[in-house]
Structures are given as C-alpha cells and as structure tokens.
N, C-alpha and C positions, 0 to 999 in steps of 0.2 A: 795440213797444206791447204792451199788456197790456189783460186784460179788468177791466172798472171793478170792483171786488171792491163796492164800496157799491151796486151794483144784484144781488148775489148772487153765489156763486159757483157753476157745476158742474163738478166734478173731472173727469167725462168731456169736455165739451169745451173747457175752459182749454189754450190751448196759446197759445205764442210768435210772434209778427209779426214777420219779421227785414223793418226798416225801410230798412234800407241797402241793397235789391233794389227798393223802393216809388219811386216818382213821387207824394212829396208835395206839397200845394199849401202854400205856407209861411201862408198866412193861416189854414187849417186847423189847421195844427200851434200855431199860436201861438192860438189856441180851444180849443183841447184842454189847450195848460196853464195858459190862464186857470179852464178851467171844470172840470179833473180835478179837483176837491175837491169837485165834486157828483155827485149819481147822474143827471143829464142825458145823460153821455156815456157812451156803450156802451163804449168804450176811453179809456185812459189813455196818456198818453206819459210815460216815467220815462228819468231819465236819472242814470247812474253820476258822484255826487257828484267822487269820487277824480278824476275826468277834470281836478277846477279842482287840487286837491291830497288827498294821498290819507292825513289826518287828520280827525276830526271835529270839530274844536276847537268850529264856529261853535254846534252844536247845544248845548255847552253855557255859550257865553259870552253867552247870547239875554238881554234886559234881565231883568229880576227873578229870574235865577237865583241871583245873588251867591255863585259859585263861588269857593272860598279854595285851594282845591289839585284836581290835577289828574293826577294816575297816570297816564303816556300810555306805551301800549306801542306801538311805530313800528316795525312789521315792512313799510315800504315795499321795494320793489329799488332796487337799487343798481346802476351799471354796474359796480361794482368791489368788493370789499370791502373794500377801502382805502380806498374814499372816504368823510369825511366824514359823518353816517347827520343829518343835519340840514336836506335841502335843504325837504322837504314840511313842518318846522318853521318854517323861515322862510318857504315861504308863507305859513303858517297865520299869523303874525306880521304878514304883511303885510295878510291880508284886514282885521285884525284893527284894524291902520290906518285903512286905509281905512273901514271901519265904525266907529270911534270905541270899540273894544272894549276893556276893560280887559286887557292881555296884558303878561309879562315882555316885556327888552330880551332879546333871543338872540345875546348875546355868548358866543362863543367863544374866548375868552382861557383859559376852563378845560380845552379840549381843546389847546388849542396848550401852554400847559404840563402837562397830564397825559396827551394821548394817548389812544388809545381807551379807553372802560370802559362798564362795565354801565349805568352809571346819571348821568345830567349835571343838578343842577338851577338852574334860571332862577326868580329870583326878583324883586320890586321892593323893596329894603329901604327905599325912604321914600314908598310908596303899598302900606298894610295892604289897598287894596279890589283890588288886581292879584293874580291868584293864584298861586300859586306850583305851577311844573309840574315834575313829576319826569319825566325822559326815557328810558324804555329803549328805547333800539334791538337790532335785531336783530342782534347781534357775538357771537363764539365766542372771549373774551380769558382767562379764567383757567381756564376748562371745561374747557379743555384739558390742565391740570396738575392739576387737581380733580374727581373725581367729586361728592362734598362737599363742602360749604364745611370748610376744614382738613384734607380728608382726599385726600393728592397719588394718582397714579393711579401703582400699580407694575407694575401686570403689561401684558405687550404687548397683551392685549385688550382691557384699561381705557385703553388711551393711544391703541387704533386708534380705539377709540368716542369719545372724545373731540376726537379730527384731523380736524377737517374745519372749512371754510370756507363761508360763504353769499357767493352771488352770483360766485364765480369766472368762473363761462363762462356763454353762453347754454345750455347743457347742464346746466345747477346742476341736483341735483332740487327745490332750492328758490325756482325762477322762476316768475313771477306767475303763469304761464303752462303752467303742470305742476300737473294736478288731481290724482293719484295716488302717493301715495306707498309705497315698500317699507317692511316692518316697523321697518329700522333706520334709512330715515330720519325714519318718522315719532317714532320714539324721540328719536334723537340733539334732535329742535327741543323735544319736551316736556321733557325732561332738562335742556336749557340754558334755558329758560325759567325753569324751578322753579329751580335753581341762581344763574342770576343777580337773581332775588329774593330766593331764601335769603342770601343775601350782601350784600345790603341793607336786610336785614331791619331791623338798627337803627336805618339812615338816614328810613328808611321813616316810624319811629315817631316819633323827631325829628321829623321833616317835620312830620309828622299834630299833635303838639305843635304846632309852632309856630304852624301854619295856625289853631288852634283858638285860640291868643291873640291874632294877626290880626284872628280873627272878633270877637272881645271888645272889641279895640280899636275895631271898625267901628260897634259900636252905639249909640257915643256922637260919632259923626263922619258928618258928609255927605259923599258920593263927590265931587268936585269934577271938573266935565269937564273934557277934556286941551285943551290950549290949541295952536293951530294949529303955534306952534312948538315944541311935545314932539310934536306927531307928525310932523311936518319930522324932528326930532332921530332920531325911530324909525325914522323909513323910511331914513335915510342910515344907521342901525345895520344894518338889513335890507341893503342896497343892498350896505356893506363885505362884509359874514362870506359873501353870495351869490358877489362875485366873488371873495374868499380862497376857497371851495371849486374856484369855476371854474377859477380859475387854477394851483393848486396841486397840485389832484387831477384833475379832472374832463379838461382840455388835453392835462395829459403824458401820460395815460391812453390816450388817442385817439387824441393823435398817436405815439404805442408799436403799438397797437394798426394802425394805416394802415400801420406803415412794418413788420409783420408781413409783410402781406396785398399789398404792394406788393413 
C-alpha cells in the first residue's frame, strides 16, 4: 500500500507498506480499490500491472483512442534466450479477445521462416481500424557483427562488446531482478537498443506511411464489431503459436535444464 497522494503528499513520512507481512481483511482490500480514486482513503492499494502480462497494450487500445500503429519495445525475461520473445504478446492478444479490442492476429509464420530479428510486424491487411504493431524484443542478433548499422566490428574489443547474450542464466546482469548495472553493461543494452532501431529505421518509416493511409481509409468507414466467430478464430490463433513456443522451446529447455541438476 501506498499513501493516497489525492489527500497530499509528505516526503518526510511517505514510506512503503509491505502488504505481504499484513493480516488483511479481504472486504477491506476490496474498499480500498473500489474507493482508491478518491481522496476518502488515507491509503491506496496498487498492484503491478505486468503480474497479468508485462505489456501495456490495454492503456492504449481503451475505446476512442483509435490507435493505427503501435512501436512496442518488449524487453520482458525470458527463461532462455532462445526462446521465442512473444509470449507477453500474445497475452496481450488474448486480453485483447477477450475485451473485443481491435488487435493483429500474432502469427508467427514470420519467425518460423526468418528466425530471430530486431523487429516482427503484426498487422490486419483487411481491417484498416486494427493497428498495426511493430515488435522489438530484447535479442542481441546482428549487434554482434555490427557496431553500426554497415559497419562489421574488427578489432577484438569491438567483437568482446558486442558478445553477449540476455537472459542466459539466472546470473544474466540483465534479469528482472538485478537493479544495478556495471558501466559496460549498462552500455552494451543502450548500444543495441539504438542499433536495432537504426536498422530499422526505414521499416519504421514505411510503417508510419502506411499506418497514416490506414487512418485515411478509416474516416470514411465505420469500425464494424468482431463477430463472436473472429474472435473464436483469434483465440485459436493465440491458443496455436502459445503451445508452438511451449512445446518447441520453452519443454526442451526444462527438461535440458532438470536433467543438468539431476
């Protein structure tokens, strides 16, 4: 819990409630976030979004945003860095369902013939009002032979800065769970950040095109709601590429993994 900032705040004694030490009464807790939107209550209960999936999609697919594109950078964990970087996408795909939300299909056809990359986009080519999402995950694929986009890395200290993996071990310094970073690794993630944009850069502006005659199209058409069997069709889209990650990646991984430690 936290103190209600809408009844004021003071810096001196603002401090932290670790709730998971408390004997809460559940009819309380469920008052508290009926009524946290008012200044009634001396505390607020807040709870970390990411817990459902650790994307924001929903914030900006809310009715009358009529979102046309969507730049998502998806620096979720991974148990592996081999797997897949799509799982918290297709929740996000599923809420998305469920709430009747305008979202791409998250077919993965394009990674299964091209493999990892900087950048995946999901689009709906015969509904202008679904927006169209560009995906960067957090992957270290061409970085490593480039410093620059075009410019390969020759010397042994441009190829050490560039070797490296996210999500390896629970040791990564890049785990959700490691607040601190050393000089070079806080380098190496700004570095590939800016790089696997730069190298997208064209894609990028396309994108931005197209989205922009999308939106053109849209102003002389009504959104037409999804009809029970397109979101039947969605979820079983959702449903396949979930268990092609599980199966593929996420099992052999594990069971690698068990028969280490065993």
């Amino acid at each position: 819990t936290v103190y209600n900032a809408l009844r004021g705040l003071d810096w001196n004694a603002l401090k932290m409630v670790d709730d998971f030490q408390m004997n809460l009464d559940k009819q309380k807790v469920k008052s508290a976030f009926e009524l946290g939107s008012t200044n009634n209550q001396r505390r607020v209960y807040m709870v970390d979004a990411g817990l459902a999936f650790n994307v924001p999609y929903p914030l900006v697919l809310k009715d009358g945003r009529s979102v046309n594109l969507i730049i998502s950078y998806d620096f979720s964990a991974r148990i592996g860095h081999l797997v897949p970087p799509f799982k918290e996408l297709l929740k996000a795909a599923e809420w998305a369902v469920i709430h009747n939300a305008p979202f791409p299909d998250i077919n993965l056809d394009e990674f299964r013939r091209d493999g990892f990359k900087e950048c995946y986009i999901f689009k709906d080519d015969h509904d202008p009002f679904v927006p169209i999402i560009m995906h960067f995950p957090l992957l270290n694929v061409n970085f490593k032979r480039y410093f620059e986009p075009g410019m390969l890395r020759l010397t042994k200290e441009e190829k050490e800065f560039g070797n490296f993996n996210f999500f390896e071990s629970a040791d990564s310094p890049y785990s959700s769970f490691n607040f601190q970073y050393s000089s070079l690794d806080f380098d190496r993630l700004a570095k590939l950040v800016e790089f696997n944009t730069l190298i997208n850069l064209n894609l990028i502006k396309d994108t931005i095109k197209e989205a922009v005659e999308r939106k053109r199209l849209t102003r002389t058409r009504s959104q037409r709601p999804q009809s029970v069997g397109e979101r039947r069709r969605k979820y079983g889209v959702i449903q396949r590429e979930s268990r092609f990650i599980d199966d593929e990646y996420v099992k052999p991984l594990l069971a690698k993994r068990e028969a280490k430690t065993s």
